[in-house]
C-alpha positions as CSV (number, residue, x, y, z in Angstrom):
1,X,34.0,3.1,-11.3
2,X,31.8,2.9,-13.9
3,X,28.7,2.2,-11.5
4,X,29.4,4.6,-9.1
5,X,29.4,7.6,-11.7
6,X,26.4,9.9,-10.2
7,X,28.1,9.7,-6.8
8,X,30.3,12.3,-5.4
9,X,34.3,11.9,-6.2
10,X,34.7,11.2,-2.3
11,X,32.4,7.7,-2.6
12,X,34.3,6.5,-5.7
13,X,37.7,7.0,-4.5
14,X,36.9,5.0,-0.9
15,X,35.2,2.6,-3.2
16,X,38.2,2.4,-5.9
17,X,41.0,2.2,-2.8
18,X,38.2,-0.8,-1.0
19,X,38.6,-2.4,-4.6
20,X,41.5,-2.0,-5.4
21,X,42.6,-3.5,-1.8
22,X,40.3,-6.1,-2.1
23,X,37.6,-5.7,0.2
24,X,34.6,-4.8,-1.3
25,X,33.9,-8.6,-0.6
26,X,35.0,-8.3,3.0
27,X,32.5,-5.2,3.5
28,X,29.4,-6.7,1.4
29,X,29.5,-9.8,3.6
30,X,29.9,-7.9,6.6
31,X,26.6,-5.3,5.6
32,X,24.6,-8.2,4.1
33,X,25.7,-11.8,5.1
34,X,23.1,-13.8,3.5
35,X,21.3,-14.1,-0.1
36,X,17.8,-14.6,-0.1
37,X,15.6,-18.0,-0.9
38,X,13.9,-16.7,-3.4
39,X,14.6,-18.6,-6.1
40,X,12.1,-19.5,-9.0
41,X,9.8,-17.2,-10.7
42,X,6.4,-18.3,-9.1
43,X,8.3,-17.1,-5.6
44,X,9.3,-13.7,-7.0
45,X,6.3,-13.1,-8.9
46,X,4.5,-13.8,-5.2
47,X,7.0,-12.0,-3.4
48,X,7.0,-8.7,-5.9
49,X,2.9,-9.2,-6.1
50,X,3.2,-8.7,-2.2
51,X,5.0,-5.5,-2.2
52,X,2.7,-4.1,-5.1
53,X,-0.4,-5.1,-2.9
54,X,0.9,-3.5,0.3
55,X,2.3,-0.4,-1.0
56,X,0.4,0.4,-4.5
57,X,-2.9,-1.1,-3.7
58,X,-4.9,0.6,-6.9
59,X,-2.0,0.4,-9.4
60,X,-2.4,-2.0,-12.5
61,X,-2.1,-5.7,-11.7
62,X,1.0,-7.5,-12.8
63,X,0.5,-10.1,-15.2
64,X,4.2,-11.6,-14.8
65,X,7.4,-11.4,-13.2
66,X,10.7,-13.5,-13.5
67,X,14.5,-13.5,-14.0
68,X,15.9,-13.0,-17.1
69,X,19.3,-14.2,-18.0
70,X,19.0,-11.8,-20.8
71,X,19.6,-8.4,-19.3
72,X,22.6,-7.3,-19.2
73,X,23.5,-5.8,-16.0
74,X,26.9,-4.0,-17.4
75,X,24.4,-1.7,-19.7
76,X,23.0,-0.2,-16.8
77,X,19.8,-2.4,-16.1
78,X,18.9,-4.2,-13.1
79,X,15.7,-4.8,-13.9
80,X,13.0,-4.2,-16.5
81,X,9.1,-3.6,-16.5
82,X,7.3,-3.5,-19.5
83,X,3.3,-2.9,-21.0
84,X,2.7,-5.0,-23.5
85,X,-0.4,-4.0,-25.6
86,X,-3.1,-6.3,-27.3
87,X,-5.9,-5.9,-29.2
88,X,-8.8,-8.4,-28.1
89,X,-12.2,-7.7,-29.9
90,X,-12.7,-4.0,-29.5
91,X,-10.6,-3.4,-26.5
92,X,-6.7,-2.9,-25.7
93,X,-5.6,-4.9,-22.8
94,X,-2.3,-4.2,-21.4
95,X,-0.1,-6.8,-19.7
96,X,2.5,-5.5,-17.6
97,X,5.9,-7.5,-16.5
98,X,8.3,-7.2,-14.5
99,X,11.9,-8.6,-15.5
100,X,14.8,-8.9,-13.0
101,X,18.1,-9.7,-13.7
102,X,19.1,-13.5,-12.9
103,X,22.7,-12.4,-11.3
104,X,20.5,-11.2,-8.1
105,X,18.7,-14.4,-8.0
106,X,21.7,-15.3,-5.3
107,X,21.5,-12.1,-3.7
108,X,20.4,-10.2,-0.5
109,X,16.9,-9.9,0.0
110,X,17.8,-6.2,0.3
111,X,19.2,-6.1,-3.1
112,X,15.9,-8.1,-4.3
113,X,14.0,-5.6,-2.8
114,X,15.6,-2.5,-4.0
115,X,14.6,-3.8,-7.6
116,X,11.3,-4.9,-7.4
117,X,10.7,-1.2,-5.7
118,X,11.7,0.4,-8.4
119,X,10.7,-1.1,-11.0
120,X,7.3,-1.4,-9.0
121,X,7.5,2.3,-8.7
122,X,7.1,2.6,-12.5
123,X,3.4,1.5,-12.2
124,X,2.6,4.9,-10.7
125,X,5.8,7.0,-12.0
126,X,7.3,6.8,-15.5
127,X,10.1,9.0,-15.3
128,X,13.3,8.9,-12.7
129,X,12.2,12.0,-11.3
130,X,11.7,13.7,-7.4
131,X,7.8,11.9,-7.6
132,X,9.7,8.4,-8.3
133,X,12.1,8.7,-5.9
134,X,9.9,9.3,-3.0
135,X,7.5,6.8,-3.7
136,X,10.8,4.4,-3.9
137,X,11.7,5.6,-0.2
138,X,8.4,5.3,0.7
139,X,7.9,1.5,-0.1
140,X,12.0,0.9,1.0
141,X,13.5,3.6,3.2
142,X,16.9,2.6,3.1
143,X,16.2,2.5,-0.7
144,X,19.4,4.5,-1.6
145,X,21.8,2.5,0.7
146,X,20.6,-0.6,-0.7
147,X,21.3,1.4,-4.2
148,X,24.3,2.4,-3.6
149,X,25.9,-1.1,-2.2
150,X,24.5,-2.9,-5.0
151,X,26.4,-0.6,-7.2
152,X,29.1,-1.6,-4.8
153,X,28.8,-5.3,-5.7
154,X,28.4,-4.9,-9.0
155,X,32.0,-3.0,-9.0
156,X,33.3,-6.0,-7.4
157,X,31.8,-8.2,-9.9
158,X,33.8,-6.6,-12.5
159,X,37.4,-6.9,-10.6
160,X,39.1,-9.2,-12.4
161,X,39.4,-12.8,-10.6
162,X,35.8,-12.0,-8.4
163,X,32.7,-13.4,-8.4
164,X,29.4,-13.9,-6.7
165,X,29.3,-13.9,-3.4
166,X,26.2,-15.0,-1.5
167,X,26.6,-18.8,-3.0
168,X,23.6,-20.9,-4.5
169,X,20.9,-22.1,-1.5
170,X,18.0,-24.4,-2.5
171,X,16.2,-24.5,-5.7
């Protein structure tokens, strides 16, 4: 249970006897039954750009923000945000992006959302501390739920034999 480490011994072992019985598919579907449209990077740059403007109006603007096939989920990142710094002339402009992984490209929105929170919640708070965590509540009140079933499905994606489960919608 390798996602589902910082949770008490009580979660894991419903969530190991749900795997191991084969329905953490059954009981995903059931919470979340659709994956979201959003499905190129100009729509999740716009939809992540939304969030920012109507919950961290004065942060830093976001220069980009897209799926990356290139994180890898089993080491523990869902998504990334970075500051890149430049020198132009005299000055030091920072660009700031916002990476999420591609597997949640067929995902629910709530899953989506959880992400782009948190990683949204870095513009303000740099550490994963009490500060983040409210802000991430604040922008997504179920925040930990969503948290916690993605873990879920992420547990089911490593069960031998299983795979995604909200299938591919329009491009």
């Amino acid at each position: 249970m390798k996602y589902l480490g910082g949770y008490s011994q009580d979660l894991q072992d419903k969530a190991r006897l749900l795997a191991e019985r084969g329905q953490l598919a059954e009981v995903l579907r059931g919470r979340y039954p659709a994956g979201h449209l959003i499905r190129t990077d100009k729509a999740l740059y716009d939809y992540v750009v939304d969030l920012k403007n109507l919950y961290i109006r004065n942060g830093a603007p976001i220069n980009k923000v897209a799926f990356d096939s290139k994180i890898q989920v089993m080491a523990h990142a869902l998504g990334l945000h970075t500051t890149i710094s430049r020198v132009q002339g005299m000055k030091l402009k920072a660009k700031r992006e916002i990476r999420i992984a591609t597997i949640f490209r067929e995902a629910p929105e709530q899953f989506l959302k959880m992400i782009a929170v948190h990683e949204l919640a870095h513009l303000k708070e740099k550490e994963h501390d009490k500060a983040f965590y409210n802000l991430c509540e604040r922008m997504e009140p179920n925040y930990h739920q969503y948290e916690f079933d993605l873990r879920l499905y992420l547990t089911h994606l490593d069960q031998p034999g299983c795979g995604a489960l909200w299938g591919a919608g329009p491009r």
